[in-house]
Residue frames relative to the residue before (quaternion, step in Angstrom):
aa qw qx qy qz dx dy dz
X 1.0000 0.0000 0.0000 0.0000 0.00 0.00 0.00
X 0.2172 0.7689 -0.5011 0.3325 3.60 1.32 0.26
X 0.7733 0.3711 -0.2605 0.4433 3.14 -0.39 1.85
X 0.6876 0.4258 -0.0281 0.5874 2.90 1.14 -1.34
X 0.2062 -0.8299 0.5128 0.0758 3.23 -0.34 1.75
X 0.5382 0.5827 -0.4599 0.3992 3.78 -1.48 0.60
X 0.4549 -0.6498 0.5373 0.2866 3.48 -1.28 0.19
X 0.2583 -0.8264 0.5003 0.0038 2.98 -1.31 0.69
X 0.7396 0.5366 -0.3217 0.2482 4.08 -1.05 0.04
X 0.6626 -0.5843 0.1711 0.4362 3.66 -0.11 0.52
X 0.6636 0.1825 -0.0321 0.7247 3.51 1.27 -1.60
X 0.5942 -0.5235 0.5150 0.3282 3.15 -1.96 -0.05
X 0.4033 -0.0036 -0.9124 -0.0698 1.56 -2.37 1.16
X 0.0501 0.7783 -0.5924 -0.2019 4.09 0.32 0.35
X 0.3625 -0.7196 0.5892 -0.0609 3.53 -1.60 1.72
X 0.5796 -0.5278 0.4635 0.4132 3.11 -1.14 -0.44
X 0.7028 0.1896 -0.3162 0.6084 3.80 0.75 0.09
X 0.4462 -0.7483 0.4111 0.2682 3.84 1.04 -0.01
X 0.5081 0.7717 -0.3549 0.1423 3.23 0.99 0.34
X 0.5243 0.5149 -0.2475 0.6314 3.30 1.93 -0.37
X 0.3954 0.6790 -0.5363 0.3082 3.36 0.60 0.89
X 0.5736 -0.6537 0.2782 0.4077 3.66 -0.61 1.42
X 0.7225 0.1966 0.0432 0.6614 3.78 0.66 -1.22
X 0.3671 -0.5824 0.6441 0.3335 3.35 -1.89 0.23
X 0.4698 -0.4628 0.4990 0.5623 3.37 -1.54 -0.42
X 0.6393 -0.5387 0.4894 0.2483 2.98 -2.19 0.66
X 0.3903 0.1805 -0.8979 -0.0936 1.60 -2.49 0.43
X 0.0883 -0.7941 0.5922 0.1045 3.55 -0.52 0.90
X 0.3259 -0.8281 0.4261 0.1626 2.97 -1.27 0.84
X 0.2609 -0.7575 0.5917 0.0896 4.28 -0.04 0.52
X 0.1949 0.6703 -0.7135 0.0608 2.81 -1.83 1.48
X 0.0487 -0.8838 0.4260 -0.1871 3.53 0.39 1.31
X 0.4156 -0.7148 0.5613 -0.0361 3.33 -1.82 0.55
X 0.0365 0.9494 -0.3010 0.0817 3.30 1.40 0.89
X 0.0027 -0.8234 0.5660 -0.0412 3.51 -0.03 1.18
X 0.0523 0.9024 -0.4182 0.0901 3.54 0.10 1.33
X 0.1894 -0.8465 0.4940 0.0598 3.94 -0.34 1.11
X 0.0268 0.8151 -0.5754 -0.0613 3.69 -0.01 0.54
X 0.2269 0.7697 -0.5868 0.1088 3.31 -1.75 0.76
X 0.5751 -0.6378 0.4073 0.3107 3.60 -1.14 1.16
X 0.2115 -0.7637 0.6024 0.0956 3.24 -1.49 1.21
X 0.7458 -0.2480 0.3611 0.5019 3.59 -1.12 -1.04
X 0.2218 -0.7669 0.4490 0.4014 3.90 0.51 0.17
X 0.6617 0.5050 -0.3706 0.4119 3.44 1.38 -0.34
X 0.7260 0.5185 -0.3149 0.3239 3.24 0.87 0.24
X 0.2840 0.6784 -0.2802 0.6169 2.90 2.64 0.75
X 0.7663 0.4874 -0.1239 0.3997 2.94 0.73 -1.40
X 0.5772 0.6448 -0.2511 0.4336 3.57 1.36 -0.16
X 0.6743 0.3404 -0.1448 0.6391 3.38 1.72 -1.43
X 0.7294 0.2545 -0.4838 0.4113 3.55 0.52 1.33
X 0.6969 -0.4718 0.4638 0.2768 3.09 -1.90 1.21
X 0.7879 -0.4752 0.2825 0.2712 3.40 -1.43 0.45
X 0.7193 0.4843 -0.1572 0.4726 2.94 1.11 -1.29
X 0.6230 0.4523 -0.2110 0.6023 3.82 1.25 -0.08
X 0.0405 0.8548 -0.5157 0.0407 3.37 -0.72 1.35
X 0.7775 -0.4924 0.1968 0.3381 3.72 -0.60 0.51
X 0.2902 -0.7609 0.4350 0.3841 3.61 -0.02 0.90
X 0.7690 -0.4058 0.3673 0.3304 3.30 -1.99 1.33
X 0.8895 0.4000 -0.0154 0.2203 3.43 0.79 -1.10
X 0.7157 -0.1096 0.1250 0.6783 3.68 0.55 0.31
X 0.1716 0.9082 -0.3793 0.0426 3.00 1.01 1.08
X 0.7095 0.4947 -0.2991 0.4030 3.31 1.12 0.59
X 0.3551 0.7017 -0.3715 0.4935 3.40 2.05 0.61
X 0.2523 -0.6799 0.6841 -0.0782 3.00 -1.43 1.87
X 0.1423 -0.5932 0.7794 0.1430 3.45 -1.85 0.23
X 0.1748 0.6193 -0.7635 -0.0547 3.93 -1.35 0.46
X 0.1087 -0.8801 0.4501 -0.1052 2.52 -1.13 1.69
X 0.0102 0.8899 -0.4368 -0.1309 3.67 0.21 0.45
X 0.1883 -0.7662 0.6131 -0.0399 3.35 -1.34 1.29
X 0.2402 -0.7568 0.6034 0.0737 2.88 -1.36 0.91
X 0.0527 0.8996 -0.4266 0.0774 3.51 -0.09 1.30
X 0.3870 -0.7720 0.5043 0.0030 3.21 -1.49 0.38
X 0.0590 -0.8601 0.4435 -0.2453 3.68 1.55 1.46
X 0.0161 0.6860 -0.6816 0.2542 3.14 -1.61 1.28
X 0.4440 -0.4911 0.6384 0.3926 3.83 -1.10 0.45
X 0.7922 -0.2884 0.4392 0.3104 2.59 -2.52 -0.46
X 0.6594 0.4783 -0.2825 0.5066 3.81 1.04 -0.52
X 0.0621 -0.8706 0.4439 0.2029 3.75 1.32 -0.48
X 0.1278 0.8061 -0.5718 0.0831 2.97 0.59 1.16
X 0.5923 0.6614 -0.2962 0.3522 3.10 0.67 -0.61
X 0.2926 0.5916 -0.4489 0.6024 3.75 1.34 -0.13
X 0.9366 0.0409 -0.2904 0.1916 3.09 -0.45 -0.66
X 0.5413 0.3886 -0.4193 0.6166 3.75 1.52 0.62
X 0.1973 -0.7876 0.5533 0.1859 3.77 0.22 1.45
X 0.4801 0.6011 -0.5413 0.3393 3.64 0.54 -0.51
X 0.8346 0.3665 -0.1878 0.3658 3.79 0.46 -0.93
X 0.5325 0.6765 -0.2218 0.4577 3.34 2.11 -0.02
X 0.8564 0.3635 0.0568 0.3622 2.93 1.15 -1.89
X 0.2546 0.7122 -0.5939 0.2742 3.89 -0.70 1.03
X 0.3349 -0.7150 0.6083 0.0818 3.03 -1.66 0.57
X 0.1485 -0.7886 0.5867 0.1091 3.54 -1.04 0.50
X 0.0936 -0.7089 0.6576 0.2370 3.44 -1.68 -0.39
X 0.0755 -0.8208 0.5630 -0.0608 3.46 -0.64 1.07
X 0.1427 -0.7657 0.5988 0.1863 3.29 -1.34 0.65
X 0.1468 -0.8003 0.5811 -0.0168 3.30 -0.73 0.79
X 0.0668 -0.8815 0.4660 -0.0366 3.24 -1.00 1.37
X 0.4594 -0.6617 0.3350 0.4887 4.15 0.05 0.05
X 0.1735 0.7688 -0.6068 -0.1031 3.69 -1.05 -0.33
X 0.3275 -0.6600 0.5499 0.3933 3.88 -1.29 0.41
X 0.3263 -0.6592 0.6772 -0.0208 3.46 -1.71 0.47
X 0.7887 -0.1252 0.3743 0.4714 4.06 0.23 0.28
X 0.5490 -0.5996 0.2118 0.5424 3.33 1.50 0.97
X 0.7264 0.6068 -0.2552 0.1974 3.36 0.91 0.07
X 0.3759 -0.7924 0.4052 0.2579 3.67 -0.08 0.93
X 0.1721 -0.8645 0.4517 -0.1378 3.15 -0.91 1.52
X 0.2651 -0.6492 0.5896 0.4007 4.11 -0.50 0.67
X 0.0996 0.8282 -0.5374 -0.1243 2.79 -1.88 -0.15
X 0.3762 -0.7070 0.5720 0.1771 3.70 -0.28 1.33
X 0.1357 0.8445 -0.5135 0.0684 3.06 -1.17 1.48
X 0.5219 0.2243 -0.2075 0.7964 2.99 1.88 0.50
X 0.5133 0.5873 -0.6169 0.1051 3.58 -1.90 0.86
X 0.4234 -0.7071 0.5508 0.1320 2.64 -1.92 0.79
X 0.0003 0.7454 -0.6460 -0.1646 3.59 -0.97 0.04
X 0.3801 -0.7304 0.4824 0.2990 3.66 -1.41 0.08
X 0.6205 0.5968 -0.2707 0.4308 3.57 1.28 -0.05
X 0.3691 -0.6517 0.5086 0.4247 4.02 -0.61 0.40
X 0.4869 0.6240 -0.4960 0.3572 3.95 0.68 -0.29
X 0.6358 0.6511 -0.2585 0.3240 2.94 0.67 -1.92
X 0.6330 0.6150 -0.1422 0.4481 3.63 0.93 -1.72
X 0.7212 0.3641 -0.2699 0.5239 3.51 0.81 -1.18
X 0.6521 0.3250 -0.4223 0.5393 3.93 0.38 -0.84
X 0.7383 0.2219 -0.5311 0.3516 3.71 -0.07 0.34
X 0.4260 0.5477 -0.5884 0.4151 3.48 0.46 0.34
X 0.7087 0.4733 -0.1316 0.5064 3.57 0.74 -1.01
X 0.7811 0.0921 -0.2871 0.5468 3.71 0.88 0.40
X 0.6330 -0.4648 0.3551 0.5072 3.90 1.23 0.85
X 0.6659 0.4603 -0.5560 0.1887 3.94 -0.17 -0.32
X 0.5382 -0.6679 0.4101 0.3099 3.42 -0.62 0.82
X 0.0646 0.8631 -0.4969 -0.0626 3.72 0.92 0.44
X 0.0114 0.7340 -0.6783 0.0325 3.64 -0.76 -0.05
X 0.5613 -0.5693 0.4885 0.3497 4.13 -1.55 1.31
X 0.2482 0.6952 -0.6710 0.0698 3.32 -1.86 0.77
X 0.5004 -0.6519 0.5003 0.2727 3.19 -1.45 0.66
X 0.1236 -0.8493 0.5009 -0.1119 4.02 -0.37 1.61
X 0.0605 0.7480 -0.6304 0.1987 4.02 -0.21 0.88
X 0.0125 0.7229 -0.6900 0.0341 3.47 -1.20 1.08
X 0.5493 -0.6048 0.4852 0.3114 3.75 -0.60 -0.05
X 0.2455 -0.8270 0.5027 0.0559 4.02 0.19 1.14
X 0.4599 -0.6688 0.5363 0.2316 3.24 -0.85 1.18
X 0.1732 0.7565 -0.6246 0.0871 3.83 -1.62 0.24
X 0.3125 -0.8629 0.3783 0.1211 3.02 -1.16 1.38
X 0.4724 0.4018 -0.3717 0.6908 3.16 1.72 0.84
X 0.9052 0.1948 -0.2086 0.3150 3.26 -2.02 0.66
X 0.7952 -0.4133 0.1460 0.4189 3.84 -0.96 -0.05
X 0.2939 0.7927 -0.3991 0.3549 3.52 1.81 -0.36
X 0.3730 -0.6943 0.5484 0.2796 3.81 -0.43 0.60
X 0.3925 -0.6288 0.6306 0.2302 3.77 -1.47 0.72
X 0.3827 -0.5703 0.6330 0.3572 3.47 -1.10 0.21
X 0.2930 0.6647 -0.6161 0.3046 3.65 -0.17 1.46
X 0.6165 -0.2239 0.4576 0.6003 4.02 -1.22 -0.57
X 0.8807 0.2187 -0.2499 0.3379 3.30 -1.62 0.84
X 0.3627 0.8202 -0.3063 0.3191 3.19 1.07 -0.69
X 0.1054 0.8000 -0.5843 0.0872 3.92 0.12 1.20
X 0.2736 -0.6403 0.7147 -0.0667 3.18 -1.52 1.48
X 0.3077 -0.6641 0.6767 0.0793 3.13 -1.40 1.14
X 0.2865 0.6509 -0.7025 0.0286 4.16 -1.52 -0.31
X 0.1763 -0.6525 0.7322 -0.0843 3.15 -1.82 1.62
X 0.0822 -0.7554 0.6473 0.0600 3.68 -1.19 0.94
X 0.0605 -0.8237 0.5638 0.0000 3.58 -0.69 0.76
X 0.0159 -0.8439 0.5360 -0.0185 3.15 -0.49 0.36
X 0.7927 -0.4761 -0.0438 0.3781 4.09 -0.25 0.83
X 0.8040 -0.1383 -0.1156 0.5666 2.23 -0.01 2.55
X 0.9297 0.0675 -0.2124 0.2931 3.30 1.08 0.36
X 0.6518 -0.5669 0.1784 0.4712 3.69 -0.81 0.83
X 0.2701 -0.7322 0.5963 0.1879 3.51 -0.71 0.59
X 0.8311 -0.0832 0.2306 0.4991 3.64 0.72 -1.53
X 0.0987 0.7149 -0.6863 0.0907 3.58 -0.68 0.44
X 0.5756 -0.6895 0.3738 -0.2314 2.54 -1.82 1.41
X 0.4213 0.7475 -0.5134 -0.0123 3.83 -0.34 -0.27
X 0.0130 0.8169 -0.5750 -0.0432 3.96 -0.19 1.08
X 0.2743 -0.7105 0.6455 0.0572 3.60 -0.93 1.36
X 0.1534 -0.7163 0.6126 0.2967 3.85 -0.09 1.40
X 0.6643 -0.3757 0.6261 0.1598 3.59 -2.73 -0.11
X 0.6269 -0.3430 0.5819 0.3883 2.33 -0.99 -1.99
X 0.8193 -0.1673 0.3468 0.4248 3.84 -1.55 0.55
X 0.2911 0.7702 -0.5612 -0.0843 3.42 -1.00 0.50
X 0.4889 -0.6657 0.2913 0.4826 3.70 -0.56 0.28
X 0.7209 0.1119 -0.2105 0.6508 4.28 0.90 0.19
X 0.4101 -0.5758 0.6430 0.2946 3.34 -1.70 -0.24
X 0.8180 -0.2412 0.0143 0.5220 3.63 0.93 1.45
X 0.3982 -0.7280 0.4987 0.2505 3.22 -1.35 -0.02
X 0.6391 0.4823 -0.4326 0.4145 3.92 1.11 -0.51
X 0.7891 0.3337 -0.2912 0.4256 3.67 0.35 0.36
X 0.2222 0.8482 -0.3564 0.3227 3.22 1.80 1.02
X 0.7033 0.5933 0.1066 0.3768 3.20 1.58 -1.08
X 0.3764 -0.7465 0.3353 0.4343 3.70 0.03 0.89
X 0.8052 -0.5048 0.2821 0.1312 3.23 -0.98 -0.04
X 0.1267 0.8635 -0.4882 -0.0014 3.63 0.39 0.28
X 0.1047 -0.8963 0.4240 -0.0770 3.78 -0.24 1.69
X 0.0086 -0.7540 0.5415 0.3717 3.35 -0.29 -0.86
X 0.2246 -0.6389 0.7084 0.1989 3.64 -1.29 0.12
X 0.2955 -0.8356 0.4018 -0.2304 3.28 -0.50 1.74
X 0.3506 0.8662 -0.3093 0.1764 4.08 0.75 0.53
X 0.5253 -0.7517 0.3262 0.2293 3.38 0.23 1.52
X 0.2573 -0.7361 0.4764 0.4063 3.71 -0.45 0.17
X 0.7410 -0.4875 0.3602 0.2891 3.43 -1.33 0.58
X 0.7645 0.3313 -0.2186 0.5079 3.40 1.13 -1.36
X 0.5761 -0.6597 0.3036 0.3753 4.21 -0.50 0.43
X 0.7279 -0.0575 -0.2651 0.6298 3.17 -0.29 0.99
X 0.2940 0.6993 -0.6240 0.1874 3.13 -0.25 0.90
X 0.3456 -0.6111 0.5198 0.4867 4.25 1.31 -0.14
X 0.8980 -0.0929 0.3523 0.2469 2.73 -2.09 -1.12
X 0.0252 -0.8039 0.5775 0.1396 3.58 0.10 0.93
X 0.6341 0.1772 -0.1213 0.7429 4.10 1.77 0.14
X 0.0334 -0.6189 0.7159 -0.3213 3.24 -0.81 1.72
X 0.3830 0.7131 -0.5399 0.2308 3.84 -0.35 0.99
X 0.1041 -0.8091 0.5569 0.1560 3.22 -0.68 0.55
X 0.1441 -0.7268 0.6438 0.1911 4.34 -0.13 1.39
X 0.0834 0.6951 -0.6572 -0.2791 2.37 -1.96 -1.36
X 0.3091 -0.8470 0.4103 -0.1366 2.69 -0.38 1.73
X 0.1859 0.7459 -0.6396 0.0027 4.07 -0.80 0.06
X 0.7450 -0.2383 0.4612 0.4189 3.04 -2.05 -0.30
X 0.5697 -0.6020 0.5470 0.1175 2.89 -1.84 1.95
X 0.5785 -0.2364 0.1725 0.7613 2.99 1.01 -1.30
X 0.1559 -0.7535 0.6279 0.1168 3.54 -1.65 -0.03
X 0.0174 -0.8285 0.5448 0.1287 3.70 -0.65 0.01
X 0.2395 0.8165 -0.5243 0.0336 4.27 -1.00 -0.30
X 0.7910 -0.3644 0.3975 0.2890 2.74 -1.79 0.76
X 0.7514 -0.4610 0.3327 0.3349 3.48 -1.71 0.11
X 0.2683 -0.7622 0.5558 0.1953 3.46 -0.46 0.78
X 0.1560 -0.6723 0.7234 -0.0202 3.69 -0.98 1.16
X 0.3169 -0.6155 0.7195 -0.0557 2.93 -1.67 1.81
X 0.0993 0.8274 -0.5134 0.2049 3.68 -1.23 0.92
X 0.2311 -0.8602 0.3401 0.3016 3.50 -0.76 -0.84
X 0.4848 -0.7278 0.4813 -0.0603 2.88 -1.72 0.91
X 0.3867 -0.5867 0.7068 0.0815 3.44 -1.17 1.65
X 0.3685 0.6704 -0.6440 0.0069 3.42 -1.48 0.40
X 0.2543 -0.6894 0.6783 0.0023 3.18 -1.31 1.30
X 0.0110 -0.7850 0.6172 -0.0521 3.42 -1.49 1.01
X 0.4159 -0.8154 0.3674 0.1645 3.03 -0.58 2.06
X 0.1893 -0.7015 0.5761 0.3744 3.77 -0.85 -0.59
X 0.1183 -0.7254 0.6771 -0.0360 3.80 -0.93 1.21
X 0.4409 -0.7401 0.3463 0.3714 3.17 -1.42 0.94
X 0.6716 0.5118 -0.3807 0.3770 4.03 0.80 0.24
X 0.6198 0.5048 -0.1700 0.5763 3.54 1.72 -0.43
X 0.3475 -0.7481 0.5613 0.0668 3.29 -1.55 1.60
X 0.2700 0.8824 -0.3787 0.0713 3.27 1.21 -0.32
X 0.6489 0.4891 -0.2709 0.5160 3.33 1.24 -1.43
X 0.6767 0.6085 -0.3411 0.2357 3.39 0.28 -0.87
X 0.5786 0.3327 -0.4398 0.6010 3.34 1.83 0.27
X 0.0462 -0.7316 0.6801 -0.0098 3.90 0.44 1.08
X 0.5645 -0.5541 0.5629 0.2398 3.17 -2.11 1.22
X 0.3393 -0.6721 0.6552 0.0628 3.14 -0.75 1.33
X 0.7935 -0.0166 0.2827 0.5386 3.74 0.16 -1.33
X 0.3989 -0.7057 0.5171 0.2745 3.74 -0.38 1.33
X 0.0779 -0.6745 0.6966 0.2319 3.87 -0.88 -0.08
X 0.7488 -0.2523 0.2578 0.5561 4.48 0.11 -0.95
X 0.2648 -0.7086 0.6482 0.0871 2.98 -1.78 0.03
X 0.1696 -0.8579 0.4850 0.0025 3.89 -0.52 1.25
X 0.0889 -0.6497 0.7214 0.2228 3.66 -0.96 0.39
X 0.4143 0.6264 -0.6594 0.0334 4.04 -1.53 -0.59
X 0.4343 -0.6698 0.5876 0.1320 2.97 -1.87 0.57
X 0.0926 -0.8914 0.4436 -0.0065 3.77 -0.59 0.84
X 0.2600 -0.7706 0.5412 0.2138 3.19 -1.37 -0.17
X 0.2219 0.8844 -0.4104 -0.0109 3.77 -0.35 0.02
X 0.2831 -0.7546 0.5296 0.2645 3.51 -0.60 0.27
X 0.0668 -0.7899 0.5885 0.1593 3.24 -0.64 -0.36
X 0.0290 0.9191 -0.3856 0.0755 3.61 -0.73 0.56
X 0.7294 -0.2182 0.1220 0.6368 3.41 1.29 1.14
X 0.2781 -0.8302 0.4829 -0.0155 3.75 -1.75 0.23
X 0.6067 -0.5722 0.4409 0.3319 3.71 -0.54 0.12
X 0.1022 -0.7111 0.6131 0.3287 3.20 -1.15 0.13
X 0.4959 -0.7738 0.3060 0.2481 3.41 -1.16 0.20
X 0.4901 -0.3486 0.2334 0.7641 2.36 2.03 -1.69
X 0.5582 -0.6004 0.5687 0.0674 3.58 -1.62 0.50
X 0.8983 -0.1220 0.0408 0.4201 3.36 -0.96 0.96
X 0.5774 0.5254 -0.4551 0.4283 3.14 0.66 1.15
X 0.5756 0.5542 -0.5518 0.2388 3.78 0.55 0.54
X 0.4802 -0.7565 0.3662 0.2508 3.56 0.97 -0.05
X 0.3703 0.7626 -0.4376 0.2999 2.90 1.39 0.47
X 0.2828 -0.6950 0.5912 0.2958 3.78 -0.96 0.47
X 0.6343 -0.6013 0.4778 0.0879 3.09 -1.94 -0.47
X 0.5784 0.5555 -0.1899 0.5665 2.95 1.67 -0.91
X 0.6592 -0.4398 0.4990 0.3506 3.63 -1.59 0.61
X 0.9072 0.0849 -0.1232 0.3933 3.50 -0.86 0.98
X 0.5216 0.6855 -0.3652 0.3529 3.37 1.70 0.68
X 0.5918 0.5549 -0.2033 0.5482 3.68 -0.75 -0.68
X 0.7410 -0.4680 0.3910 0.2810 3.12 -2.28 0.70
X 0.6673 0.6082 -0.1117 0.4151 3.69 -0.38 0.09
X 0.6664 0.3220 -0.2888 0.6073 3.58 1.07 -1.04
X 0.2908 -0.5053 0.8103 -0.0594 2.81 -2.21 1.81
């Protein structure tokens, strides 16, 4: 871009040649390791981590998935494959249902990631993302590493500052026909951005929804699953405590993703201030 005056790149830092921008622009691309544990909470404690305008799904309305993936992410040029440092990270995410306009919606309301990229594309598609320390147990078809077969036990720990959030142990079954049902479902986020001047609300107030361009994977194995959930003093995590296992999932995927909908604008009522909005205890 030598020449060409102005700043440049999708997210910040945006430069004159844009290359020290945090993320590219999508289409991103997803290869991942999804170890996913669903079970039934309080429904009222669902019902807390959503804005007004979003109301509990008709159905099991108090089923959760945390799921942690280990992935491997890259634009359309995939460079990145081959500098893994900018490819590779892992998250945990909870993900809960909600309706929208009679419609029934996933929704990520807690997650961690370990990467600053990670942090920026969810700022840029509403997941509330936030640093943590993420470790699942990797399949392998050599040495003591567990196969993705009957018996097959998988470990996953989330930490978060300085402390355990969650830990894991999922013992796959057998063959199943998905890897669950509460994250079956596009998305319904918000993208959320204080105004600059005090009290000023929401200078971004949107509600998208967004899913897989396309996606594809590997057999999904159904099984069980130990799961402990810590309490920390900055993290809500426990507060969706396991009321009543429902399944546990291993599979490997692909997906792209590639942008979102809006829904609507300035209507979730959410405030800004410490202890405002849907959600504050």
């Amino acid at each position: 871009m030598t020449g060409v005056r102005g700043v440049h790149g999708f997210f910040h830092p945006k430069t004159g040649t844009g290359r020290s921008s945090m993320i590219p622009a999508p289409p991103w691309h997803y290869s991942g390791d999804l170890l996913t544990i669903e079970y039934r909470t309080d429904p009222a404690r669902v019902a807390e981590l959503l804005p007004p305008q979003l109301a509990l799904a008709d159905e099991d309305p108090g089923a959760v998935a945390l799921i942690w993936a280990d992935w491997q992410s890259c634009a359309a040029g995939r460079a990145e494959l081959l500098d893994p440092v900018r490819a590779q990270y892992k998250e945990c995410f909870a993900v809960v249902r909600c309706q929208y306009a009679g419609v029934t919606y996933s929704r990520c309301v807690h997650i961690w990631v370990d990467k600053d990229f990670a942090i920026a594309r969810g700022l840029h598609q509403g997941y509330p993302k936030k640093l943590g320390s993420i470790h699942q147990t990797r399949p392998h078809p050599y040495g003591p590493a567990p196969r993705i077969e009957a018996g097959a036990r998988f470990g996953a720990t989330l930490a978060a500052g300085d402390r355990r959030l969650a830990e894991a142990v999922v013992t796959l079954r057998e063959p199943a026909p998905s890897n669950g049902f509460v994250n079956g479902h596009p998305m319904a986020h918000h993208r959320w951005l204080p105004s600059i001047e005090p009290g000023g609300g929401l200078a971004l107030d949107e509600l998208v929804v967004a899913g897989a361009e396309s996606a594809e994977g590997g057999q999904a194995w159904v099984g069980d699953a130990e799961l402990t959930l810590f309490e920390a003093p900055t993290e809500e995590l426990a507060r969706l405590e396991v009321d009543e296992p429902i399944g546990a999932y291993y599979r490997q995927v692909g997906v792209v993703w590639n942008g979102g909908t809006l829904l609507a604008s300035g209507e979730s009522g959410v405030g800004t201030g410490a202890g405002t909005g849907a959600g504050a205890v």
